[in-house]
KOLSEDO-424084 format. One line per 3 residues: number of its first residue (from 1); for each residue x negated, y, z negated of C-alpha. Coordinates in nm, 4 decimals, m for minus. Layout:
N
NUM) X Y Z; ... $
This chain:
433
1) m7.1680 m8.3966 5.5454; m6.8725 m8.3495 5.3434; m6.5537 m8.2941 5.5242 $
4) m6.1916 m8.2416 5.4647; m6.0201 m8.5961 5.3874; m5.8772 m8.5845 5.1238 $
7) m6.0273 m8.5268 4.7434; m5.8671 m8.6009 4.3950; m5.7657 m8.3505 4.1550 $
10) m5.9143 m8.2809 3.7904; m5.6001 m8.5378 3.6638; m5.7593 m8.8168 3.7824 $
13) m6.0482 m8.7530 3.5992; m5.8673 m8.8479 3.3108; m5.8272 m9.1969 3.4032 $
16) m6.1511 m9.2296 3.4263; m6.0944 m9.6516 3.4352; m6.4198 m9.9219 3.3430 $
19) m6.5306 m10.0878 3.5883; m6.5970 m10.3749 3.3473; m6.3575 m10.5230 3.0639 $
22) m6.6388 m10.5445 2.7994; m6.7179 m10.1777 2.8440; m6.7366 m10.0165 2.5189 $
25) m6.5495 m9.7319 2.4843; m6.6730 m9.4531 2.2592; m6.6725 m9.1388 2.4718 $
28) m6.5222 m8.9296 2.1872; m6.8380 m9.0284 1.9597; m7.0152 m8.7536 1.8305 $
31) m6.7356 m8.4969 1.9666; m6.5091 m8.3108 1.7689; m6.1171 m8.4117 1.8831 $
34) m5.9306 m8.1471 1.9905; m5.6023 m8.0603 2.1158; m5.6877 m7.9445 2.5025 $
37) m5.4220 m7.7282 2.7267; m5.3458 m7.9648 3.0065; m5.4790 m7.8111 3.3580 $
40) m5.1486 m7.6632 3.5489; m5.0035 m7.8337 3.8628; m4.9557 m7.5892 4.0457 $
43) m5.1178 m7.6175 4.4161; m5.2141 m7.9809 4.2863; m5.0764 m8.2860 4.4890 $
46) m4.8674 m8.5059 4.2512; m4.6191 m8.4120 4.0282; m4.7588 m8.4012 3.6542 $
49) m5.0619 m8.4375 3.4951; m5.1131 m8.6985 3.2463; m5.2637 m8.6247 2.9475 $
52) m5.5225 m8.8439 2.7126; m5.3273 m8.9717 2.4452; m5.4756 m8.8803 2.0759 $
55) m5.5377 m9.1801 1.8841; m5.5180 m9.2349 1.5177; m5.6756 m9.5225 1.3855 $
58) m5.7562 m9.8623 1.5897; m5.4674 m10.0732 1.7711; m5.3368 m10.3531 1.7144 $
61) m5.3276 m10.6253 1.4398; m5.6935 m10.5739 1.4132; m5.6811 m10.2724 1.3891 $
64) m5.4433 m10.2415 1.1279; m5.6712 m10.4905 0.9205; m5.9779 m10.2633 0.9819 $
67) m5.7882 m9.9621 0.8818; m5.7194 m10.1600 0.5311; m6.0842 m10.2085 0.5022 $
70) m6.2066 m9.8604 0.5679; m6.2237 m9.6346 0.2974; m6.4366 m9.3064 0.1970 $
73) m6.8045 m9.4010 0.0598; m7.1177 m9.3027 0.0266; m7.4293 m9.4124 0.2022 $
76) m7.7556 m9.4044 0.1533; m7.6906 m8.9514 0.1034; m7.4189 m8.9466 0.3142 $
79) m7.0511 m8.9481 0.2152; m6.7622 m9.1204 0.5489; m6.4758 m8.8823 0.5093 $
82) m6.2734 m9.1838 0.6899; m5.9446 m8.9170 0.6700; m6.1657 m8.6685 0.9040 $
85) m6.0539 m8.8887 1.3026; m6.2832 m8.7327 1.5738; m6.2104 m8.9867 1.8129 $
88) m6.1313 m9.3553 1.8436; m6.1878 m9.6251 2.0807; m6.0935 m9.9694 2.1989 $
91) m6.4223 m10.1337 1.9005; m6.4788 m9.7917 1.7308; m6.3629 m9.5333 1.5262 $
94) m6.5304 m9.2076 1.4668; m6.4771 m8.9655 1.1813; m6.7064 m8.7209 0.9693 $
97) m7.0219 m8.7746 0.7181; m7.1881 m8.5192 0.4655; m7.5193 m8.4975 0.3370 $
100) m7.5186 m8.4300 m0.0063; m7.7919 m8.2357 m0.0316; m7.7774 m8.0373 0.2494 $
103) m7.3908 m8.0765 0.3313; m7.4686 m8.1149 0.6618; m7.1663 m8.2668 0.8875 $
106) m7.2542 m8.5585 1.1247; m7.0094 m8.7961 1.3598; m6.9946 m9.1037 1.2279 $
109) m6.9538 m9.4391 1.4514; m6.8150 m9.7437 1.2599; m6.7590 m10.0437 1.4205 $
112) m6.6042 m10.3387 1.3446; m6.7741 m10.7029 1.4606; m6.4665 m10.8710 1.3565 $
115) m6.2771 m10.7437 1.6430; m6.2328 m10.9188 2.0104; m6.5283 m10.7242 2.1790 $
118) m6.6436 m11.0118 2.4294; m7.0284 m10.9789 2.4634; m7.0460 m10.6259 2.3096 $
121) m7.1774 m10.7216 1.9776; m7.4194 m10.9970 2.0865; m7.5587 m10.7564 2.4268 $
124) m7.4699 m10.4070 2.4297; m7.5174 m10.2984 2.1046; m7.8797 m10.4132 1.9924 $
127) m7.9554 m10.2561 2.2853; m7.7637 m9.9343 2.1799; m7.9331 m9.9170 1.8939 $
130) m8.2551 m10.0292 1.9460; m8.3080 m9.6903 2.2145; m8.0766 m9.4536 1.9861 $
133) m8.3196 m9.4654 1.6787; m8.6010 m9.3549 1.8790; m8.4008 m9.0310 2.0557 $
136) m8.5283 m8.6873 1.9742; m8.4461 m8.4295 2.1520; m8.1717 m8.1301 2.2162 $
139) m8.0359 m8.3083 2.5297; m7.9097 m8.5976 2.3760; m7.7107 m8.6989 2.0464 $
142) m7.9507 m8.8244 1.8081; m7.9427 m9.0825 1.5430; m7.9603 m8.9945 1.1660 $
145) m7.8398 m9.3217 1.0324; m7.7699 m9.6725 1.0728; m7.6251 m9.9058 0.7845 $
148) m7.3884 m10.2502 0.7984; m7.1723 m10.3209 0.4987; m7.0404 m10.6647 0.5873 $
151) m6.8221 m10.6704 0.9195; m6.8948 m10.2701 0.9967; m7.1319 m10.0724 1.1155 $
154) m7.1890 m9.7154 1.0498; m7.4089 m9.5095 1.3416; m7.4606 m9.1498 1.2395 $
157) m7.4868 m8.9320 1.4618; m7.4794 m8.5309 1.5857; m7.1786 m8.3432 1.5182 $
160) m7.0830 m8.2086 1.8597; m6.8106 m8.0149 1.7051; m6.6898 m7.8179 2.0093 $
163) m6.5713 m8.1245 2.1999; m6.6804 m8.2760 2.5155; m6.6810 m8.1375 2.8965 $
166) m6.3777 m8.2612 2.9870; m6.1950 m8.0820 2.7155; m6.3749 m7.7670 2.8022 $
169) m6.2349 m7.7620 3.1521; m5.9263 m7.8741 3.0587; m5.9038 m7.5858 2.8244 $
172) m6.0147 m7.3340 3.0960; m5.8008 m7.4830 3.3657; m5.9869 m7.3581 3.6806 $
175) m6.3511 m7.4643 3.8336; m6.6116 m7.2786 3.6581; m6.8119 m6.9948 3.8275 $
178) m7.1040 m7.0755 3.9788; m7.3645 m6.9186 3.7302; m7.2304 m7.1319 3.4725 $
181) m7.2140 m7.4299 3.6830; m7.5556 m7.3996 3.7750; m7.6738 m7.3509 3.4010 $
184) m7.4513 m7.6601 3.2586; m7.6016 m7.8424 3.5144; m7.9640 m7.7817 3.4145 $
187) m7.8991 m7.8686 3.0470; m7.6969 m8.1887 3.1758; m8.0062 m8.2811 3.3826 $
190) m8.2587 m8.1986 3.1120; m8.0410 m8.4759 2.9027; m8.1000 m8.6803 3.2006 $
193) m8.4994 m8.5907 3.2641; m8.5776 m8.7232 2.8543; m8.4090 m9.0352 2.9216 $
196) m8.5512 m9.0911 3.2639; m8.9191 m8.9501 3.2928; m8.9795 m8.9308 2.9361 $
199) m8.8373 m9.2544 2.7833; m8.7604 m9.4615 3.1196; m8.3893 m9.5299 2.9745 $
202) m8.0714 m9.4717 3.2178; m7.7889 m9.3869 3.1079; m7.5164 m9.6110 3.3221 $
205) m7.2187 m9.4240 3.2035; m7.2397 m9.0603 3.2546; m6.9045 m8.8417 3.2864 $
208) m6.7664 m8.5702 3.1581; m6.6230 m8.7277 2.8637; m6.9633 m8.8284 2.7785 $
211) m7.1271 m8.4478 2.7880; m7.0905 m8.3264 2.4427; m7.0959 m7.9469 2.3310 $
214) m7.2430 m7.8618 1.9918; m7.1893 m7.5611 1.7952; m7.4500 m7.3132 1.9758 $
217) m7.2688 m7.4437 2.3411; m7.5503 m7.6162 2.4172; m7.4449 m7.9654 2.6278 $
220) m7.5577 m8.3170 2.4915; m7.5641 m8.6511 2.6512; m7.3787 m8.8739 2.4350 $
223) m7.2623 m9.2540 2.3971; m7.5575 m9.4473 2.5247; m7.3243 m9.8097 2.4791 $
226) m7.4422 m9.8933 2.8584; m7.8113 m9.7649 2.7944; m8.1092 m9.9560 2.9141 $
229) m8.4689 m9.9279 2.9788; m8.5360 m9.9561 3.3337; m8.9179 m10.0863 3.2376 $
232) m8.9743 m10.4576 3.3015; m8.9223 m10.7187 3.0057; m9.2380 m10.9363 3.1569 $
235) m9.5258 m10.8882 2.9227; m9.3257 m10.7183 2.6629; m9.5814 m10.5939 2.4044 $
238) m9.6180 m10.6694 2.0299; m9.3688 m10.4191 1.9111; m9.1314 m10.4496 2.0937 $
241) m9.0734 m10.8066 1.9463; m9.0870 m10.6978 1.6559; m8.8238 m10.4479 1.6843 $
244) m8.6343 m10.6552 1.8358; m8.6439 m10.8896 1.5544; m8.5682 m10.6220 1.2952 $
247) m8.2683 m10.5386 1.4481; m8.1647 m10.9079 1.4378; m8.2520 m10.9444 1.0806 $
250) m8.0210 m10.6181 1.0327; m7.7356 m10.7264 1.2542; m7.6941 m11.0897 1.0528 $
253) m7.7810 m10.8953 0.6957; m7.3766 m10.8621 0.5245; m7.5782 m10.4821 0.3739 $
256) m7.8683 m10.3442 0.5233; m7.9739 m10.0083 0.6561; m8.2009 m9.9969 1.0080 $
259) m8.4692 m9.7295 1.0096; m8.4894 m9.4651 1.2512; m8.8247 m9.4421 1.4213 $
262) m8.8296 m9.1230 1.6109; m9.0490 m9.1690 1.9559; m9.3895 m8.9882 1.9816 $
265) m9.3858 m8.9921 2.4218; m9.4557 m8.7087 2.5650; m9.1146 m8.4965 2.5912 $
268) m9.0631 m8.5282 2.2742; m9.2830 m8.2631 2.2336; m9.4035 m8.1594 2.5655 $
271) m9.7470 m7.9818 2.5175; m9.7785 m7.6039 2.6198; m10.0224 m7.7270 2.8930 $
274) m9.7423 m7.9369 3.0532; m9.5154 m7.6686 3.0006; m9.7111 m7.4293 3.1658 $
277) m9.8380 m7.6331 3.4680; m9.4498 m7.6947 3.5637; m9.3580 m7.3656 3.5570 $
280) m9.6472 m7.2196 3.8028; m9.4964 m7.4761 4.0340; m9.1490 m7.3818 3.9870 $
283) m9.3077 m7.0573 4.1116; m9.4947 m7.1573 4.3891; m9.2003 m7.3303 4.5355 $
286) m9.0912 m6.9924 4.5197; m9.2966 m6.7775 4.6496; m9.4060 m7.0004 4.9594 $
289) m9.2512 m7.0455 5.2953; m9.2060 m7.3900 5.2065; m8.9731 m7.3683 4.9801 $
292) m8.7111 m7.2896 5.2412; m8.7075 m7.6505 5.3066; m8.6635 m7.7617 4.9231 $
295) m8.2957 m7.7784 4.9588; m8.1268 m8.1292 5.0739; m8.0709 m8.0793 5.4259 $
298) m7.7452 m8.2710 5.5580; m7.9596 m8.4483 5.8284; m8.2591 m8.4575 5.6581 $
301) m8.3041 m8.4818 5.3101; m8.6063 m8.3665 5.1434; m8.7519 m8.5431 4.8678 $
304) m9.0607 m8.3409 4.6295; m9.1258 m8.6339 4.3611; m9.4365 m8.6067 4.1986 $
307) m9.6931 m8.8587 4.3668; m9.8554 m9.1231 4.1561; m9.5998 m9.0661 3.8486 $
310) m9.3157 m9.2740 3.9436; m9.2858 m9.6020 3.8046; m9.1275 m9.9229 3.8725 $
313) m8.7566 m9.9415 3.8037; m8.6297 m10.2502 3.7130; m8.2926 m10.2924 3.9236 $
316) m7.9386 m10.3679 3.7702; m7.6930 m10.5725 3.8026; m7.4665 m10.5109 3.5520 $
319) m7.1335 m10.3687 3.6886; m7.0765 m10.0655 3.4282; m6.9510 m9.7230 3.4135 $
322) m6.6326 m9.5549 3.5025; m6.4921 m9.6330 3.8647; m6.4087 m9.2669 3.9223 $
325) m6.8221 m9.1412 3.8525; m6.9749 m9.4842 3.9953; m7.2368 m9.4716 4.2667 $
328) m7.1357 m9.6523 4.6179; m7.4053 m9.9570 4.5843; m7.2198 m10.0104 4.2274 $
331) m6.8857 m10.0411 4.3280; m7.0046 m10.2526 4.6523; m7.1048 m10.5173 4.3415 $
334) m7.4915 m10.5080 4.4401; m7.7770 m10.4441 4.2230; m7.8769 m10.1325 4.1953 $
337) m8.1462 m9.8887 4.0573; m7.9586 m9.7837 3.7412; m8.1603 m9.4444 3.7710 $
340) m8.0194 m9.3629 4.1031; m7.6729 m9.4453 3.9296; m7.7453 m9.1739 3.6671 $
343) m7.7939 m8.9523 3.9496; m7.4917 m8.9811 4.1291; m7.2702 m8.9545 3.8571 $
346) m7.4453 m8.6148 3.7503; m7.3588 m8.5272 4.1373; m6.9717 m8.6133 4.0366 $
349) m7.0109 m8.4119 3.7267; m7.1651 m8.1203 3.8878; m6.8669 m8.1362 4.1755 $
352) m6.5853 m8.1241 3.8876; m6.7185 m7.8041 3.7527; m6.7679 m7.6812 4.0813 $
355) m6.4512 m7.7374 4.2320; m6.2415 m7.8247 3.9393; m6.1225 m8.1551 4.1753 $
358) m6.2899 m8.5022 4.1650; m6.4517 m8.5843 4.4993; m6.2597 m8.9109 4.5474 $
361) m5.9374 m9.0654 4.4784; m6.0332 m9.3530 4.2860; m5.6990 m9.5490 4.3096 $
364) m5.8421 m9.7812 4.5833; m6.1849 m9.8492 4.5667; m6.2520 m10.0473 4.8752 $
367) m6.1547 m9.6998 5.0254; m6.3185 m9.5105 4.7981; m6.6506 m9.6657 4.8743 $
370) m6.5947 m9.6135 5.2733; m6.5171 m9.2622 5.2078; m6.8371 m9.2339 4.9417 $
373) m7.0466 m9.3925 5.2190; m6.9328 m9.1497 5.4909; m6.9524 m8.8794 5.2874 $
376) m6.5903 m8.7578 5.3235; m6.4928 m8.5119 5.0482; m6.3706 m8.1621 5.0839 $
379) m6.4134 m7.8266 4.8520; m6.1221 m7.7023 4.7571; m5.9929 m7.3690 4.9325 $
382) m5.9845 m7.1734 4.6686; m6.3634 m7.2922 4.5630; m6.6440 m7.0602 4.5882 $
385) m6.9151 m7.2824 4.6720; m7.2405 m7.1358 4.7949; m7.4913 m7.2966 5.0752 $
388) m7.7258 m7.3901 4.8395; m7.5004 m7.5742 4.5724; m7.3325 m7.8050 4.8854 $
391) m7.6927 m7.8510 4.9877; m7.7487 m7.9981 4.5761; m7.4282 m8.2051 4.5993 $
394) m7.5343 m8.3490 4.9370; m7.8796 m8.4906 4.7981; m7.7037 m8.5942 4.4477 $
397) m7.4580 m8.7670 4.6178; m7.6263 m8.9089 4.8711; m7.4986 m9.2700 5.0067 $
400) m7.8658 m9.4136 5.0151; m8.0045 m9.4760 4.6913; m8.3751 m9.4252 4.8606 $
403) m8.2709 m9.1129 4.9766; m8.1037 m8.9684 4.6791; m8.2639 m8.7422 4.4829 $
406) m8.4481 m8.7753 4.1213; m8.3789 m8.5788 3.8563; m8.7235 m8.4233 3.8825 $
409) m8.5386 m8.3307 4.2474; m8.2634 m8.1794 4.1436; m8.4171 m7.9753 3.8537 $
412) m8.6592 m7.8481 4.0660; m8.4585 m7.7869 4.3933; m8.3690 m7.4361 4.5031 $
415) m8.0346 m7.3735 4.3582; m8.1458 m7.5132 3.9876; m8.4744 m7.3941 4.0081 $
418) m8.4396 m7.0758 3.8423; m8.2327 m7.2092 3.5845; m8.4899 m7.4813 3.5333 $
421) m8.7475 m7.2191 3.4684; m8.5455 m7.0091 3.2321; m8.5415 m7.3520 2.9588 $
424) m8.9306 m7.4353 2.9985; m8.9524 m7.0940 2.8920; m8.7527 m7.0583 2.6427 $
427) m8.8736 m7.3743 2.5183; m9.2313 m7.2401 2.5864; m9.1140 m6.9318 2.3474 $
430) m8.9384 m7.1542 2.0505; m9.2354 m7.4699 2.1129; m8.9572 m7.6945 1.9995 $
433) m8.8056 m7.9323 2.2216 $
């Protein structure tokens, strides 16, 4: 149960630190940069708030080389506006594209292999791209374009243009009511339900800077540099090689564009019958004396998986992620189930709206982790947290993996539910998803 030792405020969330040296760092991909009011102090412990500095350009002697290289082109249709910064990182920059046909804006990712990355090149990012072509949805930035000229990379991408959570809250400078908590929340976890049930991908590095906002307000998972599939590699069929060998050949090509190959599973889209069969359930839970017990008791929580659907997750051990959103078994330094992960971090997320405060002081994290494991966070005074939202932030951030919940949990427990509902529907309505 959460009590009242002490909790960190929003300015920590700007730290935000890797919990890994090799972590790539593109959290600003695919968001427009902005210049964000910096939350007051007032009735904050400490004495200022630090802001994120804006970044032009890369750092460093390398950097300064790559920024020599870089110029506006065109690409296949699409012409890098290189002058047009959205964000930069410690391997990537990230400006604008036009189609142009269309004119159509998209973020554009280039990245340089020339630069000190340790294992990113060679792991992370044939992995990054190899599940990023496939994305289609709404819930997550998609992929429009992937070329290499020489030493860079260009990864085209959605235009979030209205910035990333963080930002948003920043701007707004208090916690966020609780009907728009709840409804962030279920597009967040829809982002998190097409990676998990539909694709069996986790995330590994979900946090606010990494929850996107496009032009109709509508929130996108974005930078997928820690992605993986949580299937097993034993038995790995046909085409898999293959891709895997494609994207080889295209990483060790000096010009070559990789084709995107949008995935057919189910989700991407989810048949009416689906559709349909979830939401009658959604209203059973409802309308029956059973769904009383729905919510995530303190004691007792209660778990309302499907049966026979849940497959084998292939455990982690790779030490990713920012400290500050990072489950307890990952900053203990065991392996983990990198679904689980996912799920706590959406339980940090869904706390910072909430409360406007992160739920632990990251600053020492053997502490951290005793505090995580006894559950020892507080609300806020001023927060106006209901029953059944503490009830959804004790089963997200529950200490026991086993016992946390799934993100079929969460979207259909009783404070989400509704919410929930109200996209099938609309979905149902548009039969696009």
């Amino acid at each position: 149960m959460a009590t009242n030792a002490q909790s960190c405020p929003l300015r920590d969330a700007f730290k935000a630190e890797p919990m890994s040296s090799n972590q790539p760092n593109s959290s600003t991909a695919g968001s427009a940069k902005e210049s964000a009011k910096e939350p007051g102090s007032s009735g904050r412990r400490g004495s200022s708030r630090k802001r994120p500095k804006e970044k032009e350009g890369f750092q460093g002697v390398e950097g300064a080389m790559m920024e020599k290289e870089l110029k506006n082109m065109t690409l296949d249709k699409y012409t890098i506006d290189i002058s047009r910064t959205l964000g930069e990182g410690s391997y990537a920059k990230v400006c604008t594209a036009t189609h142009v046909d269309n004119r159509r804006i998209y973020a554009c990712k280039v990245i340089n292999d020339k630069k000190e990355m340790g294992n990113f090149i060679e792991r992370f990012l044939p992995r990054e791209l190899k599940l990023m072509r496939k994305f289609s949805s709404r819930w997550v930035t998609c992929v429009h374009g992937i070329f290499k000229t020489h030493n860079l990379y260009y990864i085209l991408m959605d235009f979030c243009e209205n910035g990333d959570l963080l930002r948003y809250l920043q701007r707004r400078g208090a916690a966020l009511d609780e009907d728009e908590v709840r409804e962030k929340s279920a597009q967040i976890l829809m982002g998190v339900r097409y990676l998990h049930e539909d694709l069996q991908i986790a995330h590994r590095d979900l946090k606010c800077e990494n929850i996107l906002i496009d032009s109709s307000n509508r929130l996108k998972l974005g930078d997928f540099g820690f992605a993986r599939s949580t299937l097993p590699l034993v038995g790995q069929v046909e085409v898999d090689q293959i891709e895997d060998r494609l994207i080889k050949d295209f990483m060790t090509s000096s010009v070559a564009t990789l084709p995107i190959t949008r995935t057919t599973s189910k989700g991407t889209r989810r048949s009416s019958t689906e559709r349909a069969s979830e939401i009658a359930r959604l209203d059973k839970m409802a309308t029956t004396a059973s769904a009383a017990a729905i919510g995530r008791s303190p004691s007792r929580p209660s778990r309302i998986s499907d049966a026979g659907t849940q497959q084998a997750v292939v455990a982690s051990a790779t030490f990713c992620g920012s400290v500050a959103y990072a489950a307890p078994e990952v900053l203990s330094r065991k392996s983990y189930d990198p679904k689980k992960y996912d799920m706590w971090s959406t339980g940090v997320i869904v706390f910072i709206m909430a409360c406007f405060f992160m739920p632990f002081d990251d600053s020492d994290q053997a502490k951290m982790v005793r505090r995580q494991l006894a559950k020892k966070w507080r609300y806020p005074p001023e927060a106006r947290i209901s029953d059944s939202l503490k009830e959804f932030l004790e089963g997200m951030m529950e200490p026991s993996p086993k016992e946390r919940m799934s993100v079929m949990d969460s979207l259909r427990h009783k404070w989400l539910r509704k919410s929930y509902r109200d996209i099938l529907e609309k979905e149902a309505r548009s039969n696009d998803t």
